[in-house]
Structures are given as C-alpha cells and as structure tokens.
N, C-alpha and C positions, 0 to 999 in steps of 0.2 A: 504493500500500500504506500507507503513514505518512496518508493523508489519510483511510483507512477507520479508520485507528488511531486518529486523533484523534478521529471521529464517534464511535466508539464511545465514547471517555473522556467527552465532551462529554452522551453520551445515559446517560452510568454516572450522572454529576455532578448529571446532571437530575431524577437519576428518585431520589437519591438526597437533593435538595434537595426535592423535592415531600414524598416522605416524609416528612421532617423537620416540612414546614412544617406538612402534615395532622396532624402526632403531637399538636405544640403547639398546633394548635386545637383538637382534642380535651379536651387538660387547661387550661380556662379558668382564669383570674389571680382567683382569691378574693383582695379585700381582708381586711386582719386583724381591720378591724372595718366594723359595718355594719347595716343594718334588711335583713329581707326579707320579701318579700309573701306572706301568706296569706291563707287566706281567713276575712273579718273584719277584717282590717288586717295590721301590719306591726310584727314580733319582731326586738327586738335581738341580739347577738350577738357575742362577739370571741374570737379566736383566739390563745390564749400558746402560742409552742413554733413549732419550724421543722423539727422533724424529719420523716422518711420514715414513721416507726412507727407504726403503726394508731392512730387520734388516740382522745380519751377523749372522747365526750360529754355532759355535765350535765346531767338534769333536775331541777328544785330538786322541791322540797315545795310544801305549800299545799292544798287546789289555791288560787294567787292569791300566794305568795312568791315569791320572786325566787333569781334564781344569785348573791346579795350574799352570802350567810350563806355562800354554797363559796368562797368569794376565795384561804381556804387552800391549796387547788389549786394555786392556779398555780405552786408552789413546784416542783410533779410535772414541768413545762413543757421543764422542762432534758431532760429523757430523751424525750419526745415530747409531739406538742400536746393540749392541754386549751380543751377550745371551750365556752365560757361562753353560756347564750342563756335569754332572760325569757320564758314562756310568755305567749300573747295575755292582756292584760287586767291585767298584771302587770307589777313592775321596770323599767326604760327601753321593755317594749314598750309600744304602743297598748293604752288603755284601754277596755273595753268595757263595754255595759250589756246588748245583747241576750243574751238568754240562750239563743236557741236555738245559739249561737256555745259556751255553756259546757257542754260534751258531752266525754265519756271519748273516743268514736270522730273528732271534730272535733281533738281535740288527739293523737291516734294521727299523722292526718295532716298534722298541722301539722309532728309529729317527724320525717317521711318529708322533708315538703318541704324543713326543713334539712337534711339529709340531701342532697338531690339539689340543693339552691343551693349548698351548702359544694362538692360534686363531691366525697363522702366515698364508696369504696368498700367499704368499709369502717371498723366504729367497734364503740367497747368503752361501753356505755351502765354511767353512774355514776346509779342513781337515790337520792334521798332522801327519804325518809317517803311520801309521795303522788307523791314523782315513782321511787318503787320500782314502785308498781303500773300507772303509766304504761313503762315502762321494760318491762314484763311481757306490756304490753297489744304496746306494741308490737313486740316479741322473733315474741309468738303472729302477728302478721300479717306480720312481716316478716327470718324471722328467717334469711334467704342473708344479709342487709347484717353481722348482730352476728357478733364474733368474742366477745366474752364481755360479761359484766353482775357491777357494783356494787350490792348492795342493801344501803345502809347506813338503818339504823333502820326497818325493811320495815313498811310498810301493806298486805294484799294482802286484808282482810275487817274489815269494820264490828263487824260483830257479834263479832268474835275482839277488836281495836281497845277496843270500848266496853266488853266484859270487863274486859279487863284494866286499863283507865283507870278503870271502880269502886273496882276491889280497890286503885288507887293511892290513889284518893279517899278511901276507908274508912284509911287511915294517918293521915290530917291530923287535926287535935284535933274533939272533938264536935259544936263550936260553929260552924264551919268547913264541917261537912258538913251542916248542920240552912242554912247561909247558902244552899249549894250548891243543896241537892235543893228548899225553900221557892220559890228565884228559877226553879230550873227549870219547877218543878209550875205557877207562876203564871204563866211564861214573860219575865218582868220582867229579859231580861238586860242593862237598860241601868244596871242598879241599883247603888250604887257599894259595897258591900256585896259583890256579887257579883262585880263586876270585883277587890276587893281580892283575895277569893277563888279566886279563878281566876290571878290574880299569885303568889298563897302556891302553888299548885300550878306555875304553870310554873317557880320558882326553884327546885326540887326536882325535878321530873322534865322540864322541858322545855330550861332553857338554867342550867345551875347556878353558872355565871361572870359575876359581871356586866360589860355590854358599856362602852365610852364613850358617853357620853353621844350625841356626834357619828356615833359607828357607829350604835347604836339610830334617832337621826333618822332616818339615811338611809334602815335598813331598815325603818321605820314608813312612808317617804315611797314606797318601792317597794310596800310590801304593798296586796294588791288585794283590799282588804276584802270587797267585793259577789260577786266571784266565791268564795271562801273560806265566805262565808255561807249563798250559792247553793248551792254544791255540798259543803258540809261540815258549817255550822251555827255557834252564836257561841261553840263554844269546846274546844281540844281533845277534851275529855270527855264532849260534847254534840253526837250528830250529829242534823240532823233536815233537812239539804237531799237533792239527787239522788242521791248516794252512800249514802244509808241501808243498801240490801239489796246495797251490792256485795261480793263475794263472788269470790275467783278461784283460791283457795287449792290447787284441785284441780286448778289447770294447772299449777302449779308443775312436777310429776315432769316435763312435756312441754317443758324448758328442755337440750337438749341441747350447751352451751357451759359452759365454767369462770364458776362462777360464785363472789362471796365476799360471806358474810354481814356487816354489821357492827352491834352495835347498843352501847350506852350500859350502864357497870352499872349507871344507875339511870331509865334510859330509859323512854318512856311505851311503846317496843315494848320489850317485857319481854324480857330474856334468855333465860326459859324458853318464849317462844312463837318466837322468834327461832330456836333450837337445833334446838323444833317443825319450823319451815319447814325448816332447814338437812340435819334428816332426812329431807325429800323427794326431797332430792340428794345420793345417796351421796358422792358427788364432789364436792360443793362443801366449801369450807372456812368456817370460823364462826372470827371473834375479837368479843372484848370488851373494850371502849373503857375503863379506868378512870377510880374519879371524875366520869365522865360521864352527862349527861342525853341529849334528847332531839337535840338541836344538840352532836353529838363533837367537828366543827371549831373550836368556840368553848371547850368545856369542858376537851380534850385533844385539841387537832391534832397537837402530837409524835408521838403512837402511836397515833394515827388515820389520819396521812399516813404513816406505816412501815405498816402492815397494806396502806394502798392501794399502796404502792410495791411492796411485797415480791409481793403478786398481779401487777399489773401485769409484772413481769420472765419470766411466762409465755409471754408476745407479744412479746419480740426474736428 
C-alpha cells in the first residue's frame, strides 16, 4: 500500500515538473536589448520596465527618424515596460538603400515581427507623426494583439498634412515665403536660402526648444535621410515621394480600443485637425500639449508624459 502511495507522489511530482518545464519554454528569455531580423536586415530595440503590464510600444516619426526624440519615455518604465525600436533604414537599425524595402505594408510587418521576437501578447502602440499612421496601419491588420493606441501629433493624410503646413507657411514674413514657394517651383532644395527657410519654420512649428548641441548630433546621426526623402520629400511642408496620395482618415471610426489624441499648441498637426480626427472616436480623449510644436517631448515633456500616464492607468 505505502509503495502505491509513493508511485503515485513520484508520478504527481513528475507530471507536475514537466508542466512546469513546458510552461517556461513557452515564454522565451527576451534580452533587454538587442537587433532582430527582418526582412531587409536587422532593427534595434530595448526594453525599460520589468513589469507584468501590457508593455507600450514606440513607433517614432519620419518615415526614417529614430525612437531618440521619445527617450522621455522611459521615465513611464516605472509602472510598466516601454520598448524602444528604430525602424529599418533608421536610428541604431541597419541602413538601407533599396527601396523596394521602403513600403507602408513592409514596415506593417516589420511591427508584427517585433511583436512576435519580443513574445508580446499583447501591446499599447504609442505612435508619433508618421509613426501615428503606421501605428493605424497596423491596429487595421492586426488588431487581436493592440489593447489601445497613442496618436501623438497624428499624420493619417497628405493632403489634410500639406493643408495645413500652407496655412503655417503663409504666417512667416513675405520674404520667407517668396524663398519657400521660388526653391520649391525650381525644385533647388539644396539651396541655403531655402534650408534657412525651412529652419525658420521648424523653430516655430516643429521643435520650438532648442536641443544641445550633442543631443541634435546624435539625432542628425540617427536620421535616415534617403528613406525620409523617399517616402516623404525634402521637407516637412513638401511632400512629393511615395506617401503623396496617402490617405486613411476614413479608417479611423474602424479603431475599436481607447484611444488618446495628442498634438502641440503650435504643432504642424494642427489642433483643429487633430480635434477633427479625435471626433471620429467618440470615445477617444484629445489633450493639448502647451507651448509646444511638432516634437511635445522636447518642447513640454512634463505634461506630455502626464497626459500619456494618466491614459495609460486604463490598463492596470
């Protein structure tokens, strides 16, 4: 009797060991930081935060900027993790030339792959400027993974986009805008004339704080010029690569997770178009960045990272 007793303990211990070990192979050992392979090459990536909590993940702007300009983030890290990662051709990732690699639907699935290298079963996507309408793109194809979405300073149509970067345009002095529309019409935008130009505008509606000097390096040294050019054009205000007609603004209503708008009071996504999208979703909330341009976390992180906290407490 005692010898059936023990077999049985022996075969409880066994099967209660196997379980165990199958569980932990299941949930593989992500390191915190690290490259992963896509297709076209290999996207960096690091992980602040050790919590349980549905983790946040970052897609920066550009297309062809980097997750340098979000670093404020990681301040969020304390309450759950915040996963940092460079779009191909961009930031610490592999740099690219081919362009058939520079596609809205190639980098849908690039965001999938992190996604399933992290072993994320879910994630709360933070997108910013162009990584708003990536962030949208992929909610529309994959949207069991998102428990909610960040659309801070939202790109979601060119043609809404270049409106309203006119009407910013037509603010600056006469002289200013005769510099602007002459270099575009000619297309001379290597012209230092025009680069001033286009300076005078981003200190006003794009980053309205200036950086250090040493931060600016970096992010100059991260920024992926050619993809940006590719797919965007040589300058905020100037679209004329792949993203000309895009347009998504009518998928919006089809976004059924908490969503939170944020844009800049003096942001190149205008307040008043911003309010626009945030009425597509009864249920989403809108705040307004003060003092702020195009770049919130650099102008006023304080109450830019309070708006993203204060959402974020939805998901504990």
């Amino acid at each position: 009797m005692n010898n059936i007793s023990y077999s049985k303990i022996l075969l409880l211990f066994g099967g209660i060991f196997l379980i165990t070990l199958f569980s932990c192979e299941d949930k593989k050992e992500v390191p915190k930081e690290g490259f992963i392979e896509v297709k076209g090459g290999k996207v960096w990536y690091r992980i602040n935060g050790n919590s349980d909590k549905t983790p946040v993940l970052i897609l920066h702007g550009g297309p062809g900027s980097s997750s340098f300009g979000q670093e404020p983030l990681k301040k969020l890290s304390k309450d759950r993790p915040i996963i940092f990662y460079d779009q191909l051709g961009s930031g610490r990732s592999d740099r690219i030339t081919d362009t058939s690699l520079m596609k809205v639907e190639r980098y849908v699935e690039e965001v999938e792959q992190v996604r399933k290298e992290l072993d994320l079963e879910k994630i709360i996507l933070y997108g910013q400027s162009w990584g708003t309408a990536l962030s949208l793109e992929y909610y529309l194809n994959y949207p069991q993974y998102v428990d909610g979405i960040i659309f801070s300073s939202p790109y979601f149509s060119t043609k809404r986009w270049i409106k309203d970067a006119n009407s910013l345009v037509e603010t600056l002095p006469d002289s200013i805008q005769n510099i602007i529309r002459t270099n575009e019409k000619n297309k001379t935008f290597s012209n230092q004339e025009y680069k001033e130009a286009v300076n005078l505008f981003y200190s006003k509606f794009l980053r309205r704080k200036e950086r250090a000097v040493a931060v600016k390096d970096t992010a100059s040294k991260y920024f992926g010029t050619n993809v940006y050019e590719y797919m965007w054009g040589p300058s905020e205000f100037t679209a004329n690569g792949t993203l000309l007609n895009y347009d998504r603004i009518d998928k919006l209503p089809e976004v059924e997770v908490p969503v939170l708008f944020i844009t800049g009071e003096y942001d190149e996504a205008k307040p008043a178009t911003v309010k626009y999208y945030q009425s597509l979703l009864p249920e989403s909330k809108y705040v307004e960045i003060e003092n702020s341009g195009h770049a919130t976390l650099n102008d006023n992180p304080e109450q830019a990272l309070k708006a993203i906290s204060r959402f974020l407490k939805k998901f504990e």
